[in-house]
C-alpha positions in Angstrom: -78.4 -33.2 25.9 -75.7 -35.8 26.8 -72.2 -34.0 28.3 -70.6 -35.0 25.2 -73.0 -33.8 23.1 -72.5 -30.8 25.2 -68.8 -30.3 24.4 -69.6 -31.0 20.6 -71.8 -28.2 20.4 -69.4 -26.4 22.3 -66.6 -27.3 19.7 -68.8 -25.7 17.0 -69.9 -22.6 18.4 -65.8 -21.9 18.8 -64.7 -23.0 15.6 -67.9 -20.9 13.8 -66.9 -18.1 15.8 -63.6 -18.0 15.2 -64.2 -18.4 11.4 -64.7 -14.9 11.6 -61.2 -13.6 12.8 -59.7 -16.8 10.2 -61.6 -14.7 7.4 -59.6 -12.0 8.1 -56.4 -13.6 8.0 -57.2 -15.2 4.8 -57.9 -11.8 3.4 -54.5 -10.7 4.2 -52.8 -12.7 1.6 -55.7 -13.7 -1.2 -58.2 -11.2 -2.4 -61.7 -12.1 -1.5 -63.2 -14.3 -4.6 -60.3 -16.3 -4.6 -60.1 -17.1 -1.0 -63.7 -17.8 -1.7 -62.8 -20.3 -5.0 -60.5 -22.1 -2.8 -62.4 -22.4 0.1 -65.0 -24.8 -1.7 -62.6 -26.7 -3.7 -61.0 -28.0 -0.2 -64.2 -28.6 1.5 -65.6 -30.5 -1.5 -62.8 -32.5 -3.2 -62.3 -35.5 -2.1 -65.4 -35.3 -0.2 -67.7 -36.2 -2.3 -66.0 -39.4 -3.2 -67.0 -40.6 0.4 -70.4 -38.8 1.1 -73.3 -39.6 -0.5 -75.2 -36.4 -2.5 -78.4 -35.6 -0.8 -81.6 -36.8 -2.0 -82.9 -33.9 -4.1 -83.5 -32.5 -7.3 -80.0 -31.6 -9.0 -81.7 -27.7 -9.7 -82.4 -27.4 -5.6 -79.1 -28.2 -5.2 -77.6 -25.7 -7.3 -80.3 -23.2 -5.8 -78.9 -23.8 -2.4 -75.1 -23.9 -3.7 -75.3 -20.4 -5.5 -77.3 -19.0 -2.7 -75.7 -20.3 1.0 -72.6 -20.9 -0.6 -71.2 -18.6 -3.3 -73.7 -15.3 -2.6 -73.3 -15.4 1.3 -69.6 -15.5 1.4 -69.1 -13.6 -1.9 -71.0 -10.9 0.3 -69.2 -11.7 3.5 -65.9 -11.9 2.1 -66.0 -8.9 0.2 -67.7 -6.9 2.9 -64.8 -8.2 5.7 -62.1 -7.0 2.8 -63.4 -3.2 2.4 -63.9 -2.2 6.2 -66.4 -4.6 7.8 -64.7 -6.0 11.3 -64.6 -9.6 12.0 -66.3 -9.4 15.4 -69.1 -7.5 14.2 -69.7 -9.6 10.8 -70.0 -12.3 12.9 -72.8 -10.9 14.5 -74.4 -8.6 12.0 -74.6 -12.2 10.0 -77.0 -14.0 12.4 -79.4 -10.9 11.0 -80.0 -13.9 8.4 -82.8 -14.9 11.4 -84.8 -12.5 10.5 -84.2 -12.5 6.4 -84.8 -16.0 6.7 -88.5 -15.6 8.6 -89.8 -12.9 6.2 -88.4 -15.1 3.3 -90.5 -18.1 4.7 -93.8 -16.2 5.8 -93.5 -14.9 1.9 -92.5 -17.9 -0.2 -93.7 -20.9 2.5 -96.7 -19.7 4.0 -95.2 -19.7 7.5 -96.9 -17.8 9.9 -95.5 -14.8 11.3 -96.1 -14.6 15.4 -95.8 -11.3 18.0 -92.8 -12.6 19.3 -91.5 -12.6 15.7 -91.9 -9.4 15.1 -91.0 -7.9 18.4 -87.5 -9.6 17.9 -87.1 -8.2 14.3 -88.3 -4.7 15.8 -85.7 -5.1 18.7 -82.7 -6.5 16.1 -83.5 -3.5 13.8 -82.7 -1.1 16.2 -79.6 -2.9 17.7 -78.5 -2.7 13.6 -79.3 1.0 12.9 -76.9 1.5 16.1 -74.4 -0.4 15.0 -74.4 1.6 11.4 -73.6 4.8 12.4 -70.4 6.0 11.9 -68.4 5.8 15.3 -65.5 7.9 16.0 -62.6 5.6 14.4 -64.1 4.7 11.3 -63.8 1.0 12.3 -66.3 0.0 10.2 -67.5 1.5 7.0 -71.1 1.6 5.8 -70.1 -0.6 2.6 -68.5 -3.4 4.5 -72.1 -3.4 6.8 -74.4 -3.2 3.5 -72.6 -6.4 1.6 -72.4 -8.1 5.7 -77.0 -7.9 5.5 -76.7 -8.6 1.7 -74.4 -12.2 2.9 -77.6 -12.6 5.9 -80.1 -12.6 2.7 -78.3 -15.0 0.6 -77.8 -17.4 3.7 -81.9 -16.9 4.5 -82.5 -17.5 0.9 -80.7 -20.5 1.3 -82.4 -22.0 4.5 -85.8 -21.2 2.6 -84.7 -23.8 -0.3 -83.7 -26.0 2.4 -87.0 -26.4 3.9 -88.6 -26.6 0.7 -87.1 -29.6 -0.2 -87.6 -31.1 3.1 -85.3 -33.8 5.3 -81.9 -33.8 4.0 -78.5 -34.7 5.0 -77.0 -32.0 6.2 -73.2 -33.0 5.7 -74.3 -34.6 2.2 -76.1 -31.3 1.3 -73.1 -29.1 2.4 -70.2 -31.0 0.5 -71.9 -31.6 -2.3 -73.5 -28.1 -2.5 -69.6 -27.1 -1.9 -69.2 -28.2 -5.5 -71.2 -25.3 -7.0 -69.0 -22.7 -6.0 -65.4 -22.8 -6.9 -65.9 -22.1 -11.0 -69.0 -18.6 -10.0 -66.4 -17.9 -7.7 -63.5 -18.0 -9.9 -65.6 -16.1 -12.8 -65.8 -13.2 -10.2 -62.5 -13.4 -9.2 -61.5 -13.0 -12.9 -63.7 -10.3 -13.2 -63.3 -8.1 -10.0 -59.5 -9.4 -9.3 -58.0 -10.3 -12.4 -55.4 -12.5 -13.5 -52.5 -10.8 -12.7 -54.0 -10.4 -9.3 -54.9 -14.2 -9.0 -51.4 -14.9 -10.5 -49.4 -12.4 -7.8 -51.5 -14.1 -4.8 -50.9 -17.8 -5.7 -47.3 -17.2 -6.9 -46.8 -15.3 -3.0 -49.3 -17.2 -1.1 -47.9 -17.2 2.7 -48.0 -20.3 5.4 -50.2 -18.3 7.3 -53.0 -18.0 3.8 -52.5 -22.1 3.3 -53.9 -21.9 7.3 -56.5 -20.3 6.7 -57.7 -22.2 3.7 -57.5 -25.2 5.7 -59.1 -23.7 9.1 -62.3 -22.8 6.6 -62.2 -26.0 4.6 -62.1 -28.6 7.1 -62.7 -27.2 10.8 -65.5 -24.7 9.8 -67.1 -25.9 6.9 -66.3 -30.3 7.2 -65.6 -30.4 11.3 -68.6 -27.8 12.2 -71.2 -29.1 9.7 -70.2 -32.8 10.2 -70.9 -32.5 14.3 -74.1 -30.1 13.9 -75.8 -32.5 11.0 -74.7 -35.1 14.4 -76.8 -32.7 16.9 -79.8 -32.3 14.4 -79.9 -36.1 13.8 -80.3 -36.6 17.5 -82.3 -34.0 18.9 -84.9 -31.7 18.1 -83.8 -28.7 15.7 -85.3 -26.2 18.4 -83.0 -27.7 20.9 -79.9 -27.4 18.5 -80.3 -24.2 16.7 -80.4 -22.1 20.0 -76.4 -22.6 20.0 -76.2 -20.6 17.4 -76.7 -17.5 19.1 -73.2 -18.2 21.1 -71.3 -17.7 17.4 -71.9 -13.6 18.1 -70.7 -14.0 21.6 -67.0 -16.2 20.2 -66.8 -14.0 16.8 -66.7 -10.7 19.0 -64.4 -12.1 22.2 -62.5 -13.5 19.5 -61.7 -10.5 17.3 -61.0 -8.1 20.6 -58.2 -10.6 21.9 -56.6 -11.6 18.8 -57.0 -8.7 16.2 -57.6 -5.5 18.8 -60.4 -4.8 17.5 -63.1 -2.6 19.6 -66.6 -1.9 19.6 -67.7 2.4 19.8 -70.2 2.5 22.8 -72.8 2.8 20.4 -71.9 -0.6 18.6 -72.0 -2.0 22.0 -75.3 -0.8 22.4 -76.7 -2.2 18.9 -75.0 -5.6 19.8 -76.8 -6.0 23.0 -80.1 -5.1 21.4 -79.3 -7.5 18.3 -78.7 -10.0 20.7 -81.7 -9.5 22.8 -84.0 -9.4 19.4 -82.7 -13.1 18.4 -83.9 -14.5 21.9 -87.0 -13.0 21.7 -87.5 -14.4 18.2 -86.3 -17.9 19.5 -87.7 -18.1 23.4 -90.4 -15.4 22.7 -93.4 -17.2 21.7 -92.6 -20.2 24.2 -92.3 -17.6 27.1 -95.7 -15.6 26.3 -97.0 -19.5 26.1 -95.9 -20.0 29.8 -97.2 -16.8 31.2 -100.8 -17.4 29.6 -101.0 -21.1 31.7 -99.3 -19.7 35.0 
């Protein structure tokens, strides 16, 4: 990979990792489903007047829309605005890994290799850790539960992506940004209320308006736009690796800015999260190497 291409991947793995502690900003000032209706309505108009809609079945693309879009960060958001930090949703999220290999051995006929399950073995453990109650009641069990329900909505999501095959990416993600704003709404109507909806746009702060912009166009337009770049250029097993860096920003990034702190336990269960993704990325090419040394 070029230097520049380098720093570009850099550039993402910051701005998806500090998506996490923007989340919780956002939350501040807008209840969850609206943050979430507003969100998508930035990212996708006026985009889609200059970005062509990906080549694929309009019912695919509603799949992946209701799926990625409106049931992983009606999850996430939700989860981050009843007790789930921002450091550890950013890494309890990349569970999606594993939600997303299961989903594909079951519905694509993908096989399903040692490394594969060593890693989700490994991960499992590093996430029972990280649900037990530590002494602050930093995170809550709920906030945790709706964080792996958001994982199985994004894996669902990959899984419809492969199915339909070669996409564009930045095509697929604007135009699948239209899909959400009216679910999202609905459930905002429904869980929030007007009167809620009413109070938070009436008051909406500077600092809210930030946010909105920080997930509209650096996260979702700015990160997509430069990863769809990476994928176009190199192989996806060269690209996706980066990834795992997100965890490594979210966590830094929500100690330094919000104070928040892991329990030693937590600790524990991120290391052996972390561990259980390499091993599902690098384990079967390392067992590879060791049978032809």
């Amino acid at each position: 990979m070029s230097p520049k291409d380098l720093c570009l991947a850099l550039v993402v793995i910051v701005a998806w990792g500090l998506n996490f502690v923007v989340i919780k900003v956002g939350l501040q000032g807008l209840p969850p489903m609206l943050l979430g209706a507003l969100r998508f309505v930035l990212a996708s108009i006026p985009a889609v007047f200059f970005v062509s809609r990906p080549q694929m079945p309009l019912r695919w693309l509603i799949a992946y829309g209701m799926t990625i879009s409106v049931g992983q960060f009606a999850f996430l958001f939700h989860a981050m605005s009843v007790g789930m930090p921002a450091g550890l949703a950013s890494l309890v999220l990349q569970s999606q890994a594993f939600f997303t290999l299961i989903l594909a051995v079951a519905f694509l006929g993908e096989r399903f290799r040692l490394s594969h399950l060593g890693g989700l073995v490994v991960a499992g453990c590093g996430l029972a850790l990280i649900a037990m109650q530590n002494s602050d009641h930093s995170m809550t069990l709920a906030g945790f539960f709706f964080t792996l329900c958001a994982a199985s909505m994004w894996a669902l999501g990959n899984v419809i992506t492969r199915k339909v095959g070669k996409v564009n990416l930045m095509g697929l993600v604007v135009w699948g940004s239209l899909v959400p704003p009216i679910p999202f709404l609905l459930l905002s109507l429904w869980l929030e209320g007007p009167e809620t909806i009413e109070t938070a746009l009436r008051g909406i702060q500077l600092d809210s308006i930030l946010a909105l912009v920080y997930l509209a166009f650096v996260a979702t337009m700015l990160g997509y736009g430069i990863w769809s770049r990476l994928l176009s250029r190199y192989p996806a097993n060269q690209v996706a690796p980066f990834s795992l860096m997100v965890p490594v920003v979210g966590i830094s990034a929500s100690s330094v800015l919000l104070g928040e702190r892991l329990s030693h336990l937590q600790m524990a269960g991120a290391a052996l999260v972390m561990f259980g993704l390499l091993v599902n990325v690098y384990g079967a090419r390392l067992w590879q190497r060791l049978r032809l040394a």
